[in-house]
PQR file with spaces between the fields and no chain letter, atoms N, CA, C, O and H, PARSE charges and radii, in Angstrom:
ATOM       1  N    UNK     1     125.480  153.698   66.520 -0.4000 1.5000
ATOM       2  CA   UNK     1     124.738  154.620   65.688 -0.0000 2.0000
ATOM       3  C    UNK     1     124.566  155.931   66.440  0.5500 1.7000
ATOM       4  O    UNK     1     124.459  155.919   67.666 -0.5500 1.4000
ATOM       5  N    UNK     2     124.539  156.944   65.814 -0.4000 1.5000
ATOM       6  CA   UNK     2     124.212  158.119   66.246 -0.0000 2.0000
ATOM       7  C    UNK     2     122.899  158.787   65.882  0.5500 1.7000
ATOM       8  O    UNK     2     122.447  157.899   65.160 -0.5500 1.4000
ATOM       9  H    UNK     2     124.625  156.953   64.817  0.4000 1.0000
ATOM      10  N    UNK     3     122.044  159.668   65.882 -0.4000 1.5000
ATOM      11  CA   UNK     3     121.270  160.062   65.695 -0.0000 2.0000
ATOM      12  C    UNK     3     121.141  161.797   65.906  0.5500 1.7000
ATOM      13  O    UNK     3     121.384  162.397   66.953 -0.5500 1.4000
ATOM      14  H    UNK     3     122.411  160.389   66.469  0.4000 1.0000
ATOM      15  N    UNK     4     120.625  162.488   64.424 -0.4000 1.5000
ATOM      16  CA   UNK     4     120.849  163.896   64.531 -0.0000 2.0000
ATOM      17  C    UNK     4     119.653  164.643   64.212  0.5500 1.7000
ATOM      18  O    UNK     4     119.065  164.012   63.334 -0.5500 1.4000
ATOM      19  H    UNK     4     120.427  162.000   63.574  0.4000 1.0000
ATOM      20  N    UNK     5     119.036  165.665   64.509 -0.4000 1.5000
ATOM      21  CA   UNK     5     118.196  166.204   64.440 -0.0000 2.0000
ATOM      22  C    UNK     5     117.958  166.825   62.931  0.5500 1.7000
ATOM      23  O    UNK     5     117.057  166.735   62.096 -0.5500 1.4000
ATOM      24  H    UNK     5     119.514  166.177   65.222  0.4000 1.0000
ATOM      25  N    UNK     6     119.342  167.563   63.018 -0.4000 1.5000
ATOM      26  CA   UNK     6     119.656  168.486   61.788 -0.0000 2.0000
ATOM      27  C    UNK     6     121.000  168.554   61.449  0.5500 1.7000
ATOM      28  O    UNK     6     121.944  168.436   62.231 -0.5500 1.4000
ATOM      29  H    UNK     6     120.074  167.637   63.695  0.4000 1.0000
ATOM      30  N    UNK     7     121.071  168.841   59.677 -0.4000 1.5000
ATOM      31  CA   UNK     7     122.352  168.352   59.173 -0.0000 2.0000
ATOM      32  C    UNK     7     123.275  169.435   59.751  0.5500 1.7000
ATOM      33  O    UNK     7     124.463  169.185   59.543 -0.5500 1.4000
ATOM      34  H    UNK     7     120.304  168.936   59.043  0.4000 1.0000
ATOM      35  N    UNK     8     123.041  170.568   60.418 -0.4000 1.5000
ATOM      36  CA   UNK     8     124.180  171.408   61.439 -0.0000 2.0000
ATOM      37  C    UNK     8     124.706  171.020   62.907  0.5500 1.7000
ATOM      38  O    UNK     8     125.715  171.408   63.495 -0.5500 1.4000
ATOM      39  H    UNK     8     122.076  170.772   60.587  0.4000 1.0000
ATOM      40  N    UNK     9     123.609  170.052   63.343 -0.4000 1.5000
ATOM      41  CA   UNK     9     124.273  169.113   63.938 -0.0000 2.0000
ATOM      42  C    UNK     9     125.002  168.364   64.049  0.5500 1.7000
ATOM      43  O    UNK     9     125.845  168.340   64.946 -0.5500 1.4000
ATOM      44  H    UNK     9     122.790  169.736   62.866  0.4000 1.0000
ATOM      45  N    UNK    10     124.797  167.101   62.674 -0.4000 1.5000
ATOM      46  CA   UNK    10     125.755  166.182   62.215 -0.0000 2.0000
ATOM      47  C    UNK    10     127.258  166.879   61.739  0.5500 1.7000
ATOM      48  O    UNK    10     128.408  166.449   61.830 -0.5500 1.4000
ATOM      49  H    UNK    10     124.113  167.120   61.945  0.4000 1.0000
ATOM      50  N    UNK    11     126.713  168.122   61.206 -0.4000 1.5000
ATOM      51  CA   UNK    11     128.100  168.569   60.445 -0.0000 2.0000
ATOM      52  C    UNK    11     128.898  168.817   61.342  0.5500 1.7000
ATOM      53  O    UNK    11     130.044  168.428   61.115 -0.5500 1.4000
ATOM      54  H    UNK    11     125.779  168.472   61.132  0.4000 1.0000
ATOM      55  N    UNK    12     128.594  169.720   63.027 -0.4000 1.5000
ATOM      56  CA   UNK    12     129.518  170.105   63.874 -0.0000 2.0000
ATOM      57  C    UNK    12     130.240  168.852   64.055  0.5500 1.7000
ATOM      58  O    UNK    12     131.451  168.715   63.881 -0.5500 1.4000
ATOM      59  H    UNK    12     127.663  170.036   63.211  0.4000 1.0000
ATOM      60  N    UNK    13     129.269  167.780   64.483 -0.4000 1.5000
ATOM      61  CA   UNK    13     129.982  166.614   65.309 -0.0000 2.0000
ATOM      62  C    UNK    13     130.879  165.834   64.518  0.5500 1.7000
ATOM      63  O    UNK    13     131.726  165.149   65.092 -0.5500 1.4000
ATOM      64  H    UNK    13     128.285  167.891   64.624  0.4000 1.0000
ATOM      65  N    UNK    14     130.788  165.854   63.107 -0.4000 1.5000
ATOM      66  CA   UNK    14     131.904  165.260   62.446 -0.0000 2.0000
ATOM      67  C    UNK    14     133.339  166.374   62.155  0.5500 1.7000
ATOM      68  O    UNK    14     134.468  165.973   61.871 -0.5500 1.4000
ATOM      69  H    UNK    14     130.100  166.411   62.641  0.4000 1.0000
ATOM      70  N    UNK    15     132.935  167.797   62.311 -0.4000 1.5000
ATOM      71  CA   UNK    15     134.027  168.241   63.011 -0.0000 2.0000
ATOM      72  C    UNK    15     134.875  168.142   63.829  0.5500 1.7000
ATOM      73  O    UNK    15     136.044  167.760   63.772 -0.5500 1.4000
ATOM      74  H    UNK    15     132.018  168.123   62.542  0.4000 1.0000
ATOM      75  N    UNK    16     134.097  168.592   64.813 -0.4000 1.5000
ATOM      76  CA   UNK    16     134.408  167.814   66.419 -0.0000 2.0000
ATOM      77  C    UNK    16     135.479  166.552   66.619  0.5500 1.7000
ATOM      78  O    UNK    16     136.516  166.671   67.271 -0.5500 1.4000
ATOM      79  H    UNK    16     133.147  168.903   64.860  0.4000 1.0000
ATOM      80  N    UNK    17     134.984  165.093   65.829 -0.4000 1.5000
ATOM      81  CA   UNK    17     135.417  164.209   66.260 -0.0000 2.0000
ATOM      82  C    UNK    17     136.231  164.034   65.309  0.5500 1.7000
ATOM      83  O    UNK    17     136.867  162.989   65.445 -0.5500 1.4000
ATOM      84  H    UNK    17     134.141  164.997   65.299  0.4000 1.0000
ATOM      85  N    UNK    18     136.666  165.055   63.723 -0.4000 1.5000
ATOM      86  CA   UNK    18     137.683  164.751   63.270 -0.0000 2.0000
ATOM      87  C    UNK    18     137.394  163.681   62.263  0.5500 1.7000
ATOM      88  O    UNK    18     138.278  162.846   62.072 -0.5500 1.4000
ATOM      89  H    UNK    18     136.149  165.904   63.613  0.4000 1.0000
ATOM      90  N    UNK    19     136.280  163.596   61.599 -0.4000 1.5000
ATOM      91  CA   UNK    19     135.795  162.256   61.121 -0.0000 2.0000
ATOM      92  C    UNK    19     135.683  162.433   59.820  0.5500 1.7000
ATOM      93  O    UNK    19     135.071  163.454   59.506 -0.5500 1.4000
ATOM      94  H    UNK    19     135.562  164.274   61.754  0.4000 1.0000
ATOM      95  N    UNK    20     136.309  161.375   58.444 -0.4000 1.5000
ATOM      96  CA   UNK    20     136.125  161.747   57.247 -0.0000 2.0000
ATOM      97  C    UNK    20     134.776  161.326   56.834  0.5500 1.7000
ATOM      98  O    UNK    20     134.300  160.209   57.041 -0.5500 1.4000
ATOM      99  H    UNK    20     136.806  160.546   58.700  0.4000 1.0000
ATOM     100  N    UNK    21     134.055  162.543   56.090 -0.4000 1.5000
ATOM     101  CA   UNK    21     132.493  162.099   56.026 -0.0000 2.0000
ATOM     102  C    UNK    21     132.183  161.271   54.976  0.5500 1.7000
ATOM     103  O    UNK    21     131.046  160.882   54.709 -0.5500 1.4000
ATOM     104  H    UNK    21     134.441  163.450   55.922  0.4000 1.0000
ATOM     105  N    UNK    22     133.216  160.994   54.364 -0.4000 1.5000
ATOM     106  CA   UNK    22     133.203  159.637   53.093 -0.0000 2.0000
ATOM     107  C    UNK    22     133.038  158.519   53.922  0.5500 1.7000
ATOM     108  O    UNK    22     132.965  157.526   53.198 -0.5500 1.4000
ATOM     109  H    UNK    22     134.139  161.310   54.581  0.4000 1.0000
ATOM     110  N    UNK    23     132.948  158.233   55.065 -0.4000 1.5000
ATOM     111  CA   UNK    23     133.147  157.144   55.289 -0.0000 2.0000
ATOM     112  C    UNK    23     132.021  157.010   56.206  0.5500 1.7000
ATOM     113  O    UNK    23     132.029  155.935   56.804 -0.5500 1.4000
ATOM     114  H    UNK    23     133.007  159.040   55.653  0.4000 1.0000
ATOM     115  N    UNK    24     130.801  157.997   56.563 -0.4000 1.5000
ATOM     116  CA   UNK    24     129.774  157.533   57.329 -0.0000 2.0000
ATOM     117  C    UNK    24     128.723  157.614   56.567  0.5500 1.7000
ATOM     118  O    UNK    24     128.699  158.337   55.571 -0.5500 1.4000
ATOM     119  H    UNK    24     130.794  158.871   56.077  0.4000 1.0000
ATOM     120  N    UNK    25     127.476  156.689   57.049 -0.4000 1.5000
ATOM     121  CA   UNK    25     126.178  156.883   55.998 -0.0000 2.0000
ATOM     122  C    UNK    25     125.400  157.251   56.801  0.5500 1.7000
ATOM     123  O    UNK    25     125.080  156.689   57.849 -0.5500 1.4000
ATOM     124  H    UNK    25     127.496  156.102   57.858  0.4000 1.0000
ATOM     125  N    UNK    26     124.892  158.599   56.209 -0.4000 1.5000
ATOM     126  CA   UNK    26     123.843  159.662   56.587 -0.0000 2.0000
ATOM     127  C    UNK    26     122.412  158.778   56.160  0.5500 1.7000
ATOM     128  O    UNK    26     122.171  158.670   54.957 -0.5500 1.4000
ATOM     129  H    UNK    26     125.151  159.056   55.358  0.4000 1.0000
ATOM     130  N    UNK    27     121.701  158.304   56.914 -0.4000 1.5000
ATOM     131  CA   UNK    27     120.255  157.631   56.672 -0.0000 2.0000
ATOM     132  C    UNK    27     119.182  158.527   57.166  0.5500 1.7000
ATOM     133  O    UNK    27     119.286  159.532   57.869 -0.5500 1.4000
ATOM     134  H    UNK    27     121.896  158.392   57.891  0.4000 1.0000
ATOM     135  N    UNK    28     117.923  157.854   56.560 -0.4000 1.5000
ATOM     136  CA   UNK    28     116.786  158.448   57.661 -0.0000 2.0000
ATOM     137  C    UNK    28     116.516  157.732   58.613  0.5500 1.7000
ATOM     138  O    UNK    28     117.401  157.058   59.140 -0.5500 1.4000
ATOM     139  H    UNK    28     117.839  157.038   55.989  0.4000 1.0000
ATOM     140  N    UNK    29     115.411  157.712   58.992 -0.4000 1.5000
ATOM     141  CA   UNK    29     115.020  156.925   60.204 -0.0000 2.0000
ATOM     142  C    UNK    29     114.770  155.516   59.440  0.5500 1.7000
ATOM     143  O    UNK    29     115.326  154.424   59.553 -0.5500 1.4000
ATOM     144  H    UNK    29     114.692  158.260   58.564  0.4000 1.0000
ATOM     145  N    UNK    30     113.516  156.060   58.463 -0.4000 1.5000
ATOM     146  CA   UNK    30     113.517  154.662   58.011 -0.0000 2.0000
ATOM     147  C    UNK    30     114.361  153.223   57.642  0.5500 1.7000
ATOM     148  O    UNK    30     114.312  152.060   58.044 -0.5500 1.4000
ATOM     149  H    UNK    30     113.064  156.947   58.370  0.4000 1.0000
ATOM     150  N    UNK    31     115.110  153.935   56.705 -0.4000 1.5000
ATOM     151  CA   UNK    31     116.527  153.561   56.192 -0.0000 2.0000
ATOM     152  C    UNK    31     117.553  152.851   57.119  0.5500 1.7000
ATOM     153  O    UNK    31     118.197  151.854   56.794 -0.5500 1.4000
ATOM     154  H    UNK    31     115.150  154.880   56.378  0.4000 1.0000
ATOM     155  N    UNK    32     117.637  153.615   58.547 -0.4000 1.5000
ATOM     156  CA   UNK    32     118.439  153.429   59.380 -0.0000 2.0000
ATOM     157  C    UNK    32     117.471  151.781   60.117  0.5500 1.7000
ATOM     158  O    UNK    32     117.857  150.645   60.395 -0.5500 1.4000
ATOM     159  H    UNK    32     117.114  154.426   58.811  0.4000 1.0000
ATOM     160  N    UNK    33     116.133  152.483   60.185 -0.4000 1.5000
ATOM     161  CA   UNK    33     115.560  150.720   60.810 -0.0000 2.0000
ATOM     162  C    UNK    33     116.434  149.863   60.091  0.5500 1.7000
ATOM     163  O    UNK    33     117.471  149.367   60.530 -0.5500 1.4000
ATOM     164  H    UNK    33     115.820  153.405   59.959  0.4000 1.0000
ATOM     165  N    UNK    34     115.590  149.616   58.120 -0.4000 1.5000
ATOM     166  CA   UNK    34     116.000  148.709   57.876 -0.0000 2.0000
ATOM     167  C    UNK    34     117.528  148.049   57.671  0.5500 1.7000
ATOM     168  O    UNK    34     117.755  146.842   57.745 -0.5500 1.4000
ATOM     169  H    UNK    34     114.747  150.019   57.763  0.4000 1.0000
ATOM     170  N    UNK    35     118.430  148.981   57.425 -0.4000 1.5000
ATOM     171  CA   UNK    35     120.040  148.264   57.809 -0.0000 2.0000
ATOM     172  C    UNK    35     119.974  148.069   59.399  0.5500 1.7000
ATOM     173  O    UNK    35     119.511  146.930   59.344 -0.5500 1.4000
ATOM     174  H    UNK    35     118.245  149.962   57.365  0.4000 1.0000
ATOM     175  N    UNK    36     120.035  148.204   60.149 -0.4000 1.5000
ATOM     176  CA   UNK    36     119.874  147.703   61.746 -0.0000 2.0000
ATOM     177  C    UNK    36     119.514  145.806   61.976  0.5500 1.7000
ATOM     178  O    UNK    36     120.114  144.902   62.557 -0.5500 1.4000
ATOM     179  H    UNK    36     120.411  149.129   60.194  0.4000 1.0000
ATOM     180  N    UNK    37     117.714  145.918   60.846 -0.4000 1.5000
ATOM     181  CA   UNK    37     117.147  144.860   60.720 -0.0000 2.0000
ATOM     182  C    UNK    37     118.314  143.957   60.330  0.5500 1.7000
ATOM     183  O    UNK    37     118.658  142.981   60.996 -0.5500 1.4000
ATOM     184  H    UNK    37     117.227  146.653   60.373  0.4000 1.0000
ATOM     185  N    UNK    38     119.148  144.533   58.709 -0.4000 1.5000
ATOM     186  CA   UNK    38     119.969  143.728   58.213 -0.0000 2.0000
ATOM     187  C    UNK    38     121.203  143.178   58.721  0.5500 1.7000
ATOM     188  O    UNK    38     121.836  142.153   58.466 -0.5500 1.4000
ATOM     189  H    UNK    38     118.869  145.326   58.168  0.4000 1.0000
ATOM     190  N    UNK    39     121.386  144.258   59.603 -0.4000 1.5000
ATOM     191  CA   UNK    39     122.886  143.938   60.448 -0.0000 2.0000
ATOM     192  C    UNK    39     122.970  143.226   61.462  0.5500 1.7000
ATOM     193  O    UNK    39     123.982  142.555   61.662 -0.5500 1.4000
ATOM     194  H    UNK    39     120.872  145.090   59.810  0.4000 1.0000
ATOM     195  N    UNK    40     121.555  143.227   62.610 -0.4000 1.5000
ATOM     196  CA   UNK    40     120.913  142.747   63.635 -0.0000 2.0000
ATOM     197  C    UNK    40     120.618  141.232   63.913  0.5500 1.7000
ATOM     198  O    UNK    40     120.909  140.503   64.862 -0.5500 1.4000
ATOM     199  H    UNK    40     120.733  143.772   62.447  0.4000 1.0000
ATOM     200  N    UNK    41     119.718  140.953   62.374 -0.4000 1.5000
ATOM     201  CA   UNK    41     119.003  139.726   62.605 -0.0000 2.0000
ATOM     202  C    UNK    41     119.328  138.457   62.521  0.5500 1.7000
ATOM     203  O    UNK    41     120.184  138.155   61.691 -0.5500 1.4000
ATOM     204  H    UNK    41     119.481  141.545   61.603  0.4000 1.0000
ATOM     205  N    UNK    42     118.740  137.435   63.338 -0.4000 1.5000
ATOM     206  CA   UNK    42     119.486  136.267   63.587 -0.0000 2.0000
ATOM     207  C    UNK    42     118.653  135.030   63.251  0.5500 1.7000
ATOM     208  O    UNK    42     118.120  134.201   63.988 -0.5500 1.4000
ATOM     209  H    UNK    42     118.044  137.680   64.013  0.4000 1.0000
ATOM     210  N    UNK    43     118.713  135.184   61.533 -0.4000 1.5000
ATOM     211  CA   UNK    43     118.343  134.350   60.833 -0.0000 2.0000
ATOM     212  C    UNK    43     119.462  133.397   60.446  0.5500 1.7000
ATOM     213  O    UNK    43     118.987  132.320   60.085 -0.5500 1.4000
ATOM     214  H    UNK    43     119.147  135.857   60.934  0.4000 1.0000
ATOM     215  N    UNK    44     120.635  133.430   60.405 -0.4000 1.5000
ATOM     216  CA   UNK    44     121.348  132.396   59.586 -0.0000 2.0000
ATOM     217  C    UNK    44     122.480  131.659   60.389  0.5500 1.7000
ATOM     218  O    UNK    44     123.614  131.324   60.046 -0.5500 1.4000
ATOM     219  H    UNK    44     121.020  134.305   60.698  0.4000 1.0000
ATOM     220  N    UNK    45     121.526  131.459   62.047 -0.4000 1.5000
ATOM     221  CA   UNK    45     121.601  130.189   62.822 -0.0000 2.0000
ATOM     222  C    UNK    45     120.813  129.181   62.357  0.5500 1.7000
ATOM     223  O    UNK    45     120.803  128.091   62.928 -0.5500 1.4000
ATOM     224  H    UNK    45     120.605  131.731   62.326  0.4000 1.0000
């Protein structure tokens, strides 16, 4: 995960690295917890 202050931030760095922006999801913080939670957790041992 990355984390950006401001969307002129994010925008350089997906310049930068050449990256199609269809394919990343811009979250908030919040948002970003809960997929983390979803991706993270180790319930279905």
């Amino acid at each position: 995960m990355n984390f950006f202050c401001k969307e002129k931030e994010y925008n350089i760095w997906i310049e930068e690295m050449e990256l199609d922006k269809s394919e990343i999801f811009c979250l908030n913080v919040n948002e970003a917890i809960k997929v983390s939670k979803m991706l993270f957790s180790v319930t279905d041992i």
